[in-house]
C-alpha positions in Angstrom: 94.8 22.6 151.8 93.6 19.7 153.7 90.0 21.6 153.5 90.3 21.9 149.9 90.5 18.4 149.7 88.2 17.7 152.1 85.6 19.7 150.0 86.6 18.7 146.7 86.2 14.6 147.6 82.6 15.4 149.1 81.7 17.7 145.4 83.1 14.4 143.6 80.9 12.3 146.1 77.6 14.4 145.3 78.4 14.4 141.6 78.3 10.9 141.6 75.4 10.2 143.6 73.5 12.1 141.1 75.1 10.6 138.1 73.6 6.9 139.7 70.0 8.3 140.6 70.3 9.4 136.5 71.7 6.3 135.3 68.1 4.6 134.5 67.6 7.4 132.0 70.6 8.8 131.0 70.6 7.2 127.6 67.2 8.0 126.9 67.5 11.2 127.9 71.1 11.8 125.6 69.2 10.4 123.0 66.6 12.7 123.2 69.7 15.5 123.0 71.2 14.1 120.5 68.2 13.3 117.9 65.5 15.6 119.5 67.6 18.9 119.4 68.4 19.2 115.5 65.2 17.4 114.9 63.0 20.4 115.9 64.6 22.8 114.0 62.7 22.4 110.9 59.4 21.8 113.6 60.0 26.0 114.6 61.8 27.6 112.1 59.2 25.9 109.0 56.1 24.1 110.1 55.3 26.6 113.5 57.9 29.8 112.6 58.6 30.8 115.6 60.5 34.9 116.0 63.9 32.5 116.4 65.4 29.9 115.7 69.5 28.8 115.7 70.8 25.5 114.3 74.2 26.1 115.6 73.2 25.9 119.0 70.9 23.0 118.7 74.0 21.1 116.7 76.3 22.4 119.5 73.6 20.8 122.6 73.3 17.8 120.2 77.2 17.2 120.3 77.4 17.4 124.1 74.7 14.7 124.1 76.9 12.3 122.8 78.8 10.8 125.6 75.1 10.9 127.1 74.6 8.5 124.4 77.5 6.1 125.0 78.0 6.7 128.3 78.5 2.8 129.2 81.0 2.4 126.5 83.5 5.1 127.8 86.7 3.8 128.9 87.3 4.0 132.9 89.3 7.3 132.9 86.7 9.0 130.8 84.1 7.7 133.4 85.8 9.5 136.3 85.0 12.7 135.4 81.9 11.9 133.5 79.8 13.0 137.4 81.3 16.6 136.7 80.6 16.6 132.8 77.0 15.9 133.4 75.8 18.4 136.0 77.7 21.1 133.1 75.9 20.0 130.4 72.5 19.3 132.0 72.6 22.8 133.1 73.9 23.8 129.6 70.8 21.5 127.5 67.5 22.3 129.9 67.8 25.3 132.2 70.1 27.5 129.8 69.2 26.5 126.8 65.4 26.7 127.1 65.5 29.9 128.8 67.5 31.3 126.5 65.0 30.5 124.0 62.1 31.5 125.8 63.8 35.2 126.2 64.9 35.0 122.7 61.4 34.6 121.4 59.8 37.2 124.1 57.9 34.4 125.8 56.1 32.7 123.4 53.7 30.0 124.5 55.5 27.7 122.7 59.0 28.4 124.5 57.0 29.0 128.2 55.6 25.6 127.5 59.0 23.9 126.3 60.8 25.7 129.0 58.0 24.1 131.4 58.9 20.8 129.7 62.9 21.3 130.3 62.2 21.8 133.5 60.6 18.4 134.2 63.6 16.3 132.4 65.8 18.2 135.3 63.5 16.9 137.9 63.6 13.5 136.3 67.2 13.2 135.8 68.1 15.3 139.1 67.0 14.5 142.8 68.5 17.2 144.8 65.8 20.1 145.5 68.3 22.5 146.3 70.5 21.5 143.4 67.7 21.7 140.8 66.2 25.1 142.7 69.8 26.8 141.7 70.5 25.2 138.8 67.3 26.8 137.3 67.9 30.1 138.6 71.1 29.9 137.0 70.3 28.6 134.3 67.5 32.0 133.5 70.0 34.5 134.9 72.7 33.0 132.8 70.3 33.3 129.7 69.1 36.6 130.4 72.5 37.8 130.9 73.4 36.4 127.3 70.5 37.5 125.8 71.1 41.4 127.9 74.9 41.5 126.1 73.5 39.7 122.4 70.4 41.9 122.1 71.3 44.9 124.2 67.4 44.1 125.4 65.4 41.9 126.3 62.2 41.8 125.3 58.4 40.4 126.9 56.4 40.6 124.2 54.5 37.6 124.6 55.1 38.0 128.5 52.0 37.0 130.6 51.8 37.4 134.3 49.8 34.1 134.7 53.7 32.2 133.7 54.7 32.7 137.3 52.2 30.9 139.5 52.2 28.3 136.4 56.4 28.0 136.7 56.4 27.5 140.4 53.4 25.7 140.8 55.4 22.8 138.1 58.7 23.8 140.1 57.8 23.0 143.6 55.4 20.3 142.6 57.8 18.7 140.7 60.4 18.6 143.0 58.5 17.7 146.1 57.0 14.1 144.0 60.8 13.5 143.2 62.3 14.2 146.8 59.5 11.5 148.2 60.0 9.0 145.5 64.0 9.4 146.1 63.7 9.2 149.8 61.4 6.5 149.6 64.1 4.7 147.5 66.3 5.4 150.0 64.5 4.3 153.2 64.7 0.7 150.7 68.1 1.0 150.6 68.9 1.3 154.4 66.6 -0.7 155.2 68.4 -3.5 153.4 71.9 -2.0 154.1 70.3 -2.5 158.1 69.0 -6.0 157.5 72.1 -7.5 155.8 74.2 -5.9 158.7 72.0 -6.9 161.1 72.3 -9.9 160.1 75.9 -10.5 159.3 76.3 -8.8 162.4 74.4 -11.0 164.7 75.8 -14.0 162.5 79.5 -13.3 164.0 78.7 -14.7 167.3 77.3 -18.1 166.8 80.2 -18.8 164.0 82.6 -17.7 166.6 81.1 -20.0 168.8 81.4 -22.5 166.2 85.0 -21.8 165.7 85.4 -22.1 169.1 83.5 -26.1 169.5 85.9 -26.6 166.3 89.4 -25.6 168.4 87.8 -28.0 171.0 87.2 -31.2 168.4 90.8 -30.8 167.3 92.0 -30.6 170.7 90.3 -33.8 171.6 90.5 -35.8 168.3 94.4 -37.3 167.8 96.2 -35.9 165.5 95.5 -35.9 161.5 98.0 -39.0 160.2 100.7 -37.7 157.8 101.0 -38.3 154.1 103.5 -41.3 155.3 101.0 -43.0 156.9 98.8 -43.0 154.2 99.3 -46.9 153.4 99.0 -48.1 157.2 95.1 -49.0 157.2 96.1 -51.2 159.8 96.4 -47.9 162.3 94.0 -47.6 165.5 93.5 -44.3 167.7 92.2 -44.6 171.3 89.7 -41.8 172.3 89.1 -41.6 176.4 85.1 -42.2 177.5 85.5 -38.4 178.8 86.9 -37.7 175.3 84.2 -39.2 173.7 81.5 -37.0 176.1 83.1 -33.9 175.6 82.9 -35.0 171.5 79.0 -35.2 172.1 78.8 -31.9 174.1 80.4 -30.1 172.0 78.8 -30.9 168.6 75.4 -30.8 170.8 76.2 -27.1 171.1 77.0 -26.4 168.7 74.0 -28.0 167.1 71.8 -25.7 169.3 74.2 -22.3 168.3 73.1 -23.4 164.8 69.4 -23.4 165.7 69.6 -20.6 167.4 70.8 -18.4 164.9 68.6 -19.5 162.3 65.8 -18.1 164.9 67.3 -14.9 165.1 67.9 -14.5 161.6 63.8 -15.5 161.2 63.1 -12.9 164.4 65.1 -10.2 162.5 63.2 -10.8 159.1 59.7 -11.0 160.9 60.3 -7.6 162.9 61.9 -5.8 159.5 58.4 -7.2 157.9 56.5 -5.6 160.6 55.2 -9.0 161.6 54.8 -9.4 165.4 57.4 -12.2 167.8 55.6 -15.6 167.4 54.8 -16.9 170.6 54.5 -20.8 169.6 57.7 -20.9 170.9 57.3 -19.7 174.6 58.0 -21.9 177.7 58.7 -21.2 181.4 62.0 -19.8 181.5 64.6 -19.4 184.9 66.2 -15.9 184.6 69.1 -17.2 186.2 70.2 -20.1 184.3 69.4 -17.5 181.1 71.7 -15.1 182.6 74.5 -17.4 183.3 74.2 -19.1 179.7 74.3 -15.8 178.2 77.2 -14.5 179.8 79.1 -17.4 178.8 78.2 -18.2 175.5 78.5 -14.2 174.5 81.7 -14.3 171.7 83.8 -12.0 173.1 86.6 -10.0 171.2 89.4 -10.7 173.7 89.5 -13.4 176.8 89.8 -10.3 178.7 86.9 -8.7 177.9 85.0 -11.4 180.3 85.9 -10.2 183.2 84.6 -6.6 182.6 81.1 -8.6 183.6 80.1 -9.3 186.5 77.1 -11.5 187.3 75.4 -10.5 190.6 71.9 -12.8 189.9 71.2 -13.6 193.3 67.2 -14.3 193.6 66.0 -16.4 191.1 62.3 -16.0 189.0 60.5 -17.9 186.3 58.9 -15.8 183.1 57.0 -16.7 180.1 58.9 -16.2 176.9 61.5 -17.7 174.1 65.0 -18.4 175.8 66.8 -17.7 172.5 65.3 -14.4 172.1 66.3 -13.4 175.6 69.8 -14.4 175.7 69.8 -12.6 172.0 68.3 -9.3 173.6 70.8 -9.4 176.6 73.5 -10.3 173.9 72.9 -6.9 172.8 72.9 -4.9 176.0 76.1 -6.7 176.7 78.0 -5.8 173.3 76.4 -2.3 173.1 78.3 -2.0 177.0 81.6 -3.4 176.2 81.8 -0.8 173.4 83.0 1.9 175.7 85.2 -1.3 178.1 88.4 1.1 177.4 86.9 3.8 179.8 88.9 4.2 183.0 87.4 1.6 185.7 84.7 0.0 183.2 82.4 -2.6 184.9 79.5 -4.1 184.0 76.8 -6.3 186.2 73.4 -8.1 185.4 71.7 -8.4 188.2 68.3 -10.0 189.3 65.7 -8.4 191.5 61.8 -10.0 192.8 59.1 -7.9 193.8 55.7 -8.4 194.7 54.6 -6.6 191.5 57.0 -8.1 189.1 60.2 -9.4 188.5 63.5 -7.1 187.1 66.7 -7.9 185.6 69.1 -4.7 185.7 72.2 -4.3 183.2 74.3 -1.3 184.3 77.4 -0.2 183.1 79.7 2.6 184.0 80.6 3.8 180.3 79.6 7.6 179.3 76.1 7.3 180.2 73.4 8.7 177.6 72.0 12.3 177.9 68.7 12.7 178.7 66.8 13.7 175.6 68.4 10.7 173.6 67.1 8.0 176.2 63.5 7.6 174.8 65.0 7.3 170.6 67.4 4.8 171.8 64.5 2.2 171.7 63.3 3.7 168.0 64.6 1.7 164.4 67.7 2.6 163.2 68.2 4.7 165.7 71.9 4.7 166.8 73.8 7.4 169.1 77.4 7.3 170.7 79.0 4.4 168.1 80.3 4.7 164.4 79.4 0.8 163.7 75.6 1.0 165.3 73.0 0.2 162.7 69.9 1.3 165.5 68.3 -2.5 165.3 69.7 -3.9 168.6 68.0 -2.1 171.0 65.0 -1.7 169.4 64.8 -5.5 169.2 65.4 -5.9 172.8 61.9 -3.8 173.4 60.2 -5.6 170.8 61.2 -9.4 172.9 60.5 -7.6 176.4 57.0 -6.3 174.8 56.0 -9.8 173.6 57.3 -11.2 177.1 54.2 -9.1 178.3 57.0 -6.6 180.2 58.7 -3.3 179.4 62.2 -2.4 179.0 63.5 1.2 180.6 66.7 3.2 180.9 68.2 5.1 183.1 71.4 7.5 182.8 73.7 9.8 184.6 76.0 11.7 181.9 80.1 10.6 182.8 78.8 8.1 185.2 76.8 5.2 184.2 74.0 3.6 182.2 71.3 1.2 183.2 69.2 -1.2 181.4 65.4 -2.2 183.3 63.9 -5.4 182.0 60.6 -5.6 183.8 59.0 -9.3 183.6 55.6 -9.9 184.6 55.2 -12.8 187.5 54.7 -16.4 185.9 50.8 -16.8 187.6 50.0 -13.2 186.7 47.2 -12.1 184.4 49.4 -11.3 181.5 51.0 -14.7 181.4 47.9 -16.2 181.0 46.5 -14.2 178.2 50.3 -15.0 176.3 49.0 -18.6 177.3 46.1 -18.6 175.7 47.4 -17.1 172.6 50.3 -19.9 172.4 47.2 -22.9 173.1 45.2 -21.1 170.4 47.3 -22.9 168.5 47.1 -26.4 169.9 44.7 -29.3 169.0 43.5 -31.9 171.4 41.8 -35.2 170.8 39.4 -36.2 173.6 38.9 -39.8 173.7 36.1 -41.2 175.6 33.1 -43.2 175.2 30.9 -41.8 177.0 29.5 -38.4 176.0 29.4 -36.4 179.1 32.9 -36.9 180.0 33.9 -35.5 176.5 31.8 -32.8 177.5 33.4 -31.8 180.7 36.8 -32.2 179.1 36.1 -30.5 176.3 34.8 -27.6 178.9 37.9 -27.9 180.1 40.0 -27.1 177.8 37.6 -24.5 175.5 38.6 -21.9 178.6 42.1 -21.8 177.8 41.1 -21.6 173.9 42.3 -25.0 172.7 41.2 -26.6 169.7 39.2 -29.7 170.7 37.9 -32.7 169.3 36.3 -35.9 170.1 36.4 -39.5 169.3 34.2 -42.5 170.9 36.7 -44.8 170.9 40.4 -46.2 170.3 39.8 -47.4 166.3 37.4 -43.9 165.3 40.8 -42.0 167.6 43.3 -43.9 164.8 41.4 -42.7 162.0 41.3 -39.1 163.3 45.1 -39.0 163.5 45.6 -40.1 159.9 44.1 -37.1 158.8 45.2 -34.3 161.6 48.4 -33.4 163.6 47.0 -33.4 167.5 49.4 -31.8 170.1 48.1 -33.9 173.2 45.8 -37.0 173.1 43.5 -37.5 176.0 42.0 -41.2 176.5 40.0 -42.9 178.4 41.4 -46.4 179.0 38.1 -48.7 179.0 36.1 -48.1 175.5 34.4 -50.7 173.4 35.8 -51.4 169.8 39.1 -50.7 171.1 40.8 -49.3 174.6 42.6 -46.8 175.1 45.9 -48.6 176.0 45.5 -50.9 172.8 45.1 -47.4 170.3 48.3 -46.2 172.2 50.5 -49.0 171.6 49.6 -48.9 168.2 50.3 -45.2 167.5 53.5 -45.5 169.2 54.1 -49.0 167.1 53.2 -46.7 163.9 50.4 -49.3 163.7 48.7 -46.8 161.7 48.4 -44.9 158.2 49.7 -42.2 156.7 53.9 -42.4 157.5 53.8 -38.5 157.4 52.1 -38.1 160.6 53.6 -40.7 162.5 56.4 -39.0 163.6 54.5 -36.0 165.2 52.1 -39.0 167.0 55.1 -41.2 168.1 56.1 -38.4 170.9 52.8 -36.5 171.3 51.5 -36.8 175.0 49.1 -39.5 175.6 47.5 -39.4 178.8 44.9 -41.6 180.1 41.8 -40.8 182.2 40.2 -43.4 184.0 38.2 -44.2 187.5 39.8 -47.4 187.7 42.5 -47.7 191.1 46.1 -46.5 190.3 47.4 -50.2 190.6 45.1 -51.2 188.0 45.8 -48.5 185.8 49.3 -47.8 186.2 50.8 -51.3 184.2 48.5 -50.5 181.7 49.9 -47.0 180.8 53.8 -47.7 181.3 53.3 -51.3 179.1 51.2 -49.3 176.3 53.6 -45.9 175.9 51.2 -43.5 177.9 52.5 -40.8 179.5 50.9 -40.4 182.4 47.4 -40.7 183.8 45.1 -38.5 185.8 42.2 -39.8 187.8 38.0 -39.5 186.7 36.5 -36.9 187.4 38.7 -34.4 185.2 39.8 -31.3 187.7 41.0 -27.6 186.2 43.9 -27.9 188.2 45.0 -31.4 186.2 44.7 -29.3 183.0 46.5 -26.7 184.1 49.6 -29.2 185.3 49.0 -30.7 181.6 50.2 -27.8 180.0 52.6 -27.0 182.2 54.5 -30.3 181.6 53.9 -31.0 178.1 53.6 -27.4 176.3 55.0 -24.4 178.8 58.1 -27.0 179.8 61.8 -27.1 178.7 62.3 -30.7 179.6 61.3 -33.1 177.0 59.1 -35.3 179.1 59.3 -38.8 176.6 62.6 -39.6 174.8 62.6 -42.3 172.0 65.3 -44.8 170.8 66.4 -44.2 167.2 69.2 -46.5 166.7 68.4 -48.1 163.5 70.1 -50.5 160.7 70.5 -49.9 157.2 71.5 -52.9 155.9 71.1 -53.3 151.7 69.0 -49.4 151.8 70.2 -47.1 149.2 69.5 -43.6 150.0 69.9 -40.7 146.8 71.4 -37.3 148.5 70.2 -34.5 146.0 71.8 -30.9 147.6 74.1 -28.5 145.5 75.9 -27.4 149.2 78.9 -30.4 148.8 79.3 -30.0 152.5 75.5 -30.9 153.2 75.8 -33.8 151.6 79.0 -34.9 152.8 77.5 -34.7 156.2 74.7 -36.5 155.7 76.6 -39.1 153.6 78.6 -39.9 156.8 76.1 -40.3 159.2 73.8 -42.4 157.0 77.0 -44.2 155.9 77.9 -45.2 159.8 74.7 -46.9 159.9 75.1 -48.7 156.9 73.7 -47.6 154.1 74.6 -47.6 150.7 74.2 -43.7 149.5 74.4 -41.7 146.4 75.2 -38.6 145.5 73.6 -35.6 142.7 74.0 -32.0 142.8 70.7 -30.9 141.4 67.5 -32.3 140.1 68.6 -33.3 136.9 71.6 -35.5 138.0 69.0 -36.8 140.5 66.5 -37.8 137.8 69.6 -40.0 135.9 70.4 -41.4 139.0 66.9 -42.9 139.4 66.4 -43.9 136.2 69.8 -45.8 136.2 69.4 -47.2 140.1 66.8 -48.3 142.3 67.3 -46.1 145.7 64.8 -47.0 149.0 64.2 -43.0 149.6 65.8 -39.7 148.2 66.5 -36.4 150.3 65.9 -33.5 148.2 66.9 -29.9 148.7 64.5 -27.5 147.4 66.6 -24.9 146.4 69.0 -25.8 143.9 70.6 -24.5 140.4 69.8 -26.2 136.3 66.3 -28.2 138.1 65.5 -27.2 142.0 64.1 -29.9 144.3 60.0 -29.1 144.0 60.1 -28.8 140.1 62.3 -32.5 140.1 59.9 -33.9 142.9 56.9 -32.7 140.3 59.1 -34.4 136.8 59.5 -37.5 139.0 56.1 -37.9 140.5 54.8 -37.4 136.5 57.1 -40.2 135.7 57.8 -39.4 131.7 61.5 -39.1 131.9 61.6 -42.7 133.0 61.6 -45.3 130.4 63.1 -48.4 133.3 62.6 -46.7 136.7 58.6 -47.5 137.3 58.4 -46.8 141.5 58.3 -42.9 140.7 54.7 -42.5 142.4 56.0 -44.2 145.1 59.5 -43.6 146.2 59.2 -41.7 149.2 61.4 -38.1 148.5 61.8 -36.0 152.2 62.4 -32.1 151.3 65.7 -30.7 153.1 65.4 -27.1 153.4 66.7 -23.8 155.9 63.2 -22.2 155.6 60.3 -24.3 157.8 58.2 -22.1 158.0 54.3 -22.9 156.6 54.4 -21.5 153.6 57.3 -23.9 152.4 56.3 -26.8 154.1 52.8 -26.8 152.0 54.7 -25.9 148.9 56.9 -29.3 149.3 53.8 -31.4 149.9 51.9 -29.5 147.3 55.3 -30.8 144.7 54.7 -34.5 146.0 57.1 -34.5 148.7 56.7 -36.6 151.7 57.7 -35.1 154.4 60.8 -32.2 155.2 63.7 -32.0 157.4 65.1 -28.5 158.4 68.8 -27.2 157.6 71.3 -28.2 159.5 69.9 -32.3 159.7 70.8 -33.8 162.7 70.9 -37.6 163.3 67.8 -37.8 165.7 66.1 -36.2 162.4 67.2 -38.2 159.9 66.6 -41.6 162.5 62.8 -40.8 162.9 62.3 -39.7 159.2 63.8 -42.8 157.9 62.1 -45.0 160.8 58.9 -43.2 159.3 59.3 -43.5 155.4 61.2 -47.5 155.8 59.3 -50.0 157.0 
């Protein structure tokens, strides 16, 4: 019995797949049935007689068309056996029917042809090869049998050997196009099935950890007051200095567990799109910090499950690469591990190795190991073996990091006994490092200061070997106009130039004594180092009183470069850190964002420094605001419903819904959205936006953008 059932649920399961690859056409198709079938009697029994002809049956074929017809106005219970109603009468209206008719008029072109024609609505409706292959063999053995009992004979008058090749050539070709336009449909349809589970799936750990930092906030915060206490404004609470720290700390992290899951999400998309890790990202990175950061920010399932892992990092190296995207690929090794923690006497250790020819970090686990001729798929897409929940992305990703990390990632196995994981890591000063440098400085753009042409030269020469972008200016005024119309990464200036020094074009870039607001935020932090001959006591008051970073000596040296980038690109430290307390006394500020809790968030913060702020959930509330308020600046989220933020940036910057708001041109309007990457950045800007802020705002953001757009 329990096999009976077993086989009827997966017949019920098959019928309906079918029935919703035939949806699309099913009505067209029952139309056709319904209209077509009677219709043509009078086209072969008057205008082309053909030897014969029955309006009964084509009435009969027409009826069981109906519910064809109506099929999405039959009530539910009629529905649920609709799947086995249509594979009957499909084979009933094309592969019986027409056969029948061909046999009944002894193969007459007209019936080969019409048969040949039946035979294509199958494929069309029908998917399955193996289902359409039987179902048109049945379909002439059924007819010749009817014909064989009817007729006594059956006759092949009109018979012509040349049908055959002709009926297989349409049969197999047929159903060879559909098979690779269904399983081309359905590599779609996993491969979104794997990108939304991929990504809810990697989504559950950082909101964990989020839960988590929001346990700790209540535990530190006092308790909520009670509806009794509602009328006691009078009521103080005393939070500890530690308290207050571990307040910081924890909304610090879980700041960063934010970013770093909107990176993951972008690294998943980029690798589903086929698009290769970006590397602007990449910075010198200590395995063992990275280890023991990982192992204690993974969300585990139980407090337990912890101490399965054991961290034996010993030797510590450096390696070139994106610290998210590690701890995310040893994330993975970890929870694919752990899936089999309920073995007898599971362990599992990370452990670091150094070696002359690269550096190693081994994950090995004593679960139930991986035969042998599964270990090189493992690494494939959607490739999963050993776990009902795998959707085959996680170690495939892990390659795809170690690969742009300029290493390799191996595994080992003994069947019973234990698996082991191999990330190999080139050494930091090795070949490969450099070349992943190069491609990350591609990317950068350096102003060369200097007067004097020759030491613009050499600098210059300097940097063009690593594959910088370079440009020049002759002095500290014609270096101010440059940065008014292009972002530089690292300013390099001499100190004593005529027109105006070095120092004095520093001070003024970090004073925002310059135009164009949108680029003064990038220019307030970017490295400015000086260059000069002059004696370190000369120069060195000079460079701390004027906001420089540093100076190197005259004449320029590889090996100062080289520390340059080290510091200011290839570092995690953030070498200059910038006050952005700030009053907003008498500023009104419009939040336009449809996500309440966005602007609730933002609303506070802005609020605490004393600004007066105002609230819309989409463009066109944000338009009546404006035209019945004066506001100072307006945060706009781009993607909203009624009017989203670039078309309302584009009606406001046009100005004709505004008969008593007149600063429409220039009201400065900052776009808020998740996505930063170019493409929406230049679509903001292109609307009339004035700068952007990326999802989730933090206060450091929202302090420099306002000390930007508010003079």
């Amino acid at each position: 019995m329990p096999e009976n059932g077993e086989k009827s649920r997966k017949l019920k399961q098959k019928a309906t797949e079918i029935l919703e690859h035939a949806k699309p056409n099913i009505t067209i198709i029952g139309l056709l049935c319904v209209v077509g079938f009677p219709l043509y009697y009078p086209m072969w029994q008057y205008v082309f007689p053909q030897p014969y002809e029955t309006l009964l049956l084509r009435l009969s074929i027409s009826v069981l068309g109906m519910p064809w017809l109506f099929y999405n106005y039959l009530p539910a219970k009629a529905k649920k056996i609709f799947p086995y109603y249509f594979l009957v009468t499909s084979f009933i209206m094309m592969p019986f029917f027409f056969n029948y008719m061909m046999l009944k008029n002894e193969w007459s072109l007209v019936w080969a042809m019409s048969n040949m024609a039946g035979l294509f609505l199958l494929v069309i409706l029908i998917y399955d090869w193996v289902l359409i292959t039987l179902m048109t063999l049945g379909g002439f053995s059924l007819a010749y049998l009817v014909v064989l009992f009817t007729d006594g004979r059956v006759d092949y008058t009109y018979f012509q050997i040349e049908y055959i090749p002709i009926f297989l050539f349409a049969l197999v070709g047929s159903i060879i196009c559909n098979h690779k336009r269904q399983m081309a449909s359905q590599t779609k349809i996993s491969l979104l099935h794997s990108l939304s589970g991929s990504i809810a799936h990697e989504m559950r750990n950082p909101l964990n950890s989020i839960i988590n930092a929001i346990g700790s906030l209540q535990s530190i915060l006092p308790d909520k007051p009670g509806k009794l206490e509602k009328d006691k404004c009078d009521l103080h609470y005393e939070l500890s200095r530690s308290g207050l720290i571990s307040l910081h700390n924890v909304i610090e992290e879980s700041s960063e567990t934010v970013i770093r899951a909107n990176k993951i999400i972008d690294s998943i998309l980029a690798s589903m799109q086929g698009k290769s890790v970006d590397l602007r990202t990449f910075k010198r990175i200590p395995a063992k910090n990275s280890i023991h950061t990982t192992i204690n920010s993974f969300s585990y399932d139980t407090p337990e499950d912890r101490k399965f892992v054991k961290n034996l990092a010993k030797t510590d190296f450096d390696f070139f690469g994106d610290k998210d995207l590690f701890i995310y690929a040893l994330f993975n090794l970890i929870k694919n591990a752990l899936y089999y923690k309920d073995k007898p006497g599971f362990i599992l250790e990370i452990a670091t190795e150094t070696k002359p020819e690269g550096n190693i970090i081994k994950v090995r686990d004593t679960g139930p190991g991986i035969p042998a001729s599964k270990r090189e798929r493992i690494f494939d897409d959607f490739y999963t073996s050993g776990k009902e929940s795998g959707i085959g992305l996680g170690l495939a990703f892990c390659k795809r990091v170690l690969i742009s990390f300029g290493g390799h990632i191996v595994c080992h196995s003994k069947e019973n006994e234990w698996t082991e994981f191999i990330l190999h890591f080139p050494l930091y000063n090795s070949k490969k490092v450099e070349n992943l440098k190069k491609e990350v400085l591609k990317t950068k753009n350096i102003l060369i200061v200097d007067n004097n042409q020759s030491h613009r030269l050499i600098a210059e020469k300097c940097f063009s070997e690593w594959d910088c972008n370079t440009e020049h200016a002759e002095n500290g005024t014609q270096a101010l106009s440059m940065i008014t119309r292009k972002s530089f990464d690292l300013i390099l200036t001499d100190l004593e130039m005529p027109v105006m020094t070095g120092d004095e074009a520093a001070k003024r870039i970090r004073l925002e004594k310059h135009d164009n607001p949108s680029l003064v935020a990038k220019h307030k932090k970017v490295p400015i180092i000086a260059v000069s001959a002059l004696p370190e006591s000369v120069v060195k008051p000079r460079v701390l009183s004027s906001g420089m970073n540093e100076f190197i000596p005259k004449p320029l040296q590889k090996e100062n470069i080289l520390a340059l980038f080290e510091k200011y690109f290839f570092s995690e430290a953030q070498p200059v850190i910038y006050s952005t307390d700030l009053a907003l006394d008498k500023i009104d500020i419009l939040i336009v964002d449809d996500n309440l809790t966005s602007r609730r968030f933002m609303s506070f913060i802005l609020e605490r420094l004393n600004a007066h702020v105002a609230q819309a959930e989409n463009g066109e509330q944000a338009i009546q605001c404006l035209e019945k308020n004066d506001y100072d600046i307006v945060f706009m989220d781009m993607e909203m419903p009624v009017l989203n933020g670039v078309e309302t940036t584009r009606m406001i910057r046009e100005g004709k819904r505004f008969k008593r708001f007149t600063k429409y041109k220039e009201i400065p309007i900052i776009a808020l959205t998740g996505n930063t990457d170019p493409e929406n950045i230049a679509l903001a800007r292109q609307s009339g936006m004035n700068d952007h802020l990326g999802k989730p705002v933090g206060r450091e953001d929202l302090a420099k953008v306002l000390s930007i757009w508010l003079k």
